[in-house]
KEMIVO-521936 format. One line per 4 residues: number of its first residue (from 1); their letters; for each residue y negated, z, x negated of N, C-alpha, C, O. Coordinates in steps of 0.001 Angstrom, whole numbers. Each point is the difference from the previous one (the first is absolute). Layout:
BEGIN
NUM> A> Y/Z/X/Y/Z/X/Y/Z/X/Y/Z/X | ...;
// end
This chain:
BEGIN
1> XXXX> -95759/76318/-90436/-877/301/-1092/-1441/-5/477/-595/1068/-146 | -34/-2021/662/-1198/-144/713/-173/955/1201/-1126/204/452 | 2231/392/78/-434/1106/1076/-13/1373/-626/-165/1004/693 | 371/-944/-2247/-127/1271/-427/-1213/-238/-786/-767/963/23;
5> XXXX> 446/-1778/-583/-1244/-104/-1046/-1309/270/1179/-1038/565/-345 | 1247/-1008/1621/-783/235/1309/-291/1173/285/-1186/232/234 | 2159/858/-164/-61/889/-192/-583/1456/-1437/-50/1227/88 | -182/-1900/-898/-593/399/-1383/1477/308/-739/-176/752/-958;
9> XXXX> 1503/-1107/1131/918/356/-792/-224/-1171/-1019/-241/-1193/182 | 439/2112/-1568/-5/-739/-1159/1819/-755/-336/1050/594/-244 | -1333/-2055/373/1294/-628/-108/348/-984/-1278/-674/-1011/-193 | 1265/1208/-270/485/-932/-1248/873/-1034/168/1138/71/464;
13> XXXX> -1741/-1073/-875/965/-1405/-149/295/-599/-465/-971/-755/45 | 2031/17/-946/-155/-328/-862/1041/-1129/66/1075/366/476 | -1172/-2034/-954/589/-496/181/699/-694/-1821/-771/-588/-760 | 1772/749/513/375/-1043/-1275/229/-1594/406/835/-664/613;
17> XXXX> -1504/551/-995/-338/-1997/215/1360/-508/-700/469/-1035/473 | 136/1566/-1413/623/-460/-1146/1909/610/579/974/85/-748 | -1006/136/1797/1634/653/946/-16/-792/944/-804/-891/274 | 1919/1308/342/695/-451/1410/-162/1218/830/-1012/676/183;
21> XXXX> 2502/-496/395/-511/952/1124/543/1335/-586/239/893/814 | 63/-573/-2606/94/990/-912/-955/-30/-979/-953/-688/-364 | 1711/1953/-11/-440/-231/-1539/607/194/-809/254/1151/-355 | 318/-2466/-381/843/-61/-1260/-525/176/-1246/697/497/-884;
25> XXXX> -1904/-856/668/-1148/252/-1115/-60/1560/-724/-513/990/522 | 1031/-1034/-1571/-121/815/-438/-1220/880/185/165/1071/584 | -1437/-1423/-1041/-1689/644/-8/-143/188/1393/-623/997/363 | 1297/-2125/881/-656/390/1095/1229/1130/649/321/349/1136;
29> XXXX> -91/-184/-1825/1240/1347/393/-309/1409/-423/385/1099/398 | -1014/-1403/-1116/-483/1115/-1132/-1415/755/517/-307/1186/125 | -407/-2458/114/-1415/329/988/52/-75/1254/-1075/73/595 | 1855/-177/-106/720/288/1719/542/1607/-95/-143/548/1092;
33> XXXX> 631/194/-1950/704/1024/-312/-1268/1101/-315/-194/1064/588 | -559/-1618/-1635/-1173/371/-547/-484/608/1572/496/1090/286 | -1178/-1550/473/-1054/-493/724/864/990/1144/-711/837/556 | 2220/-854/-143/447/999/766/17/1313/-352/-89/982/737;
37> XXXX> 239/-1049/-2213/-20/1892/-452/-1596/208/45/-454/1145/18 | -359/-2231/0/-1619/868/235/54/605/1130/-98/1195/276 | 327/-2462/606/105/983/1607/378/903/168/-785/779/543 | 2252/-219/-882/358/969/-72/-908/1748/113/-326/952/710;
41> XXXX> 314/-1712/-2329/-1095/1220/-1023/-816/-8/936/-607/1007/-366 | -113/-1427/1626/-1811/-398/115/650/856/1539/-405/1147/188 | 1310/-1715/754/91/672/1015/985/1114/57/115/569/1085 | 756/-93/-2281/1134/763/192/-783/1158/-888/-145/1171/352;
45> XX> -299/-1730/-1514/-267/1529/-648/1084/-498/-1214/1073/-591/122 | -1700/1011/-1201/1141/140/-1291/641/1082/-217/806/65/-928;
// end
């Protein structure tokens, strides 16, 4: 992560304080899902 932000790549991180090494959480499933279809849309094109 730090050798791409070095590079000017824009990197996202995001940690749920409130999981383990999933996500069973309903909301953080939802905004984990959320947050992958942006990417999508942002580098694929809709």
């Amino acid at each position: 992560m730090n050798r791409l932000r070095s590079r000017g790549v824009q990197v996202r991180y995001e940690i749920f304080h409130n999981e383990g090494h999933g996500l069973l959480r309903r909301d953080n499933q939802a905004k984990s899902l959320s947050d992958a279809g942006e990417f999508l849309i942002e580098h694929l094109g809709d």
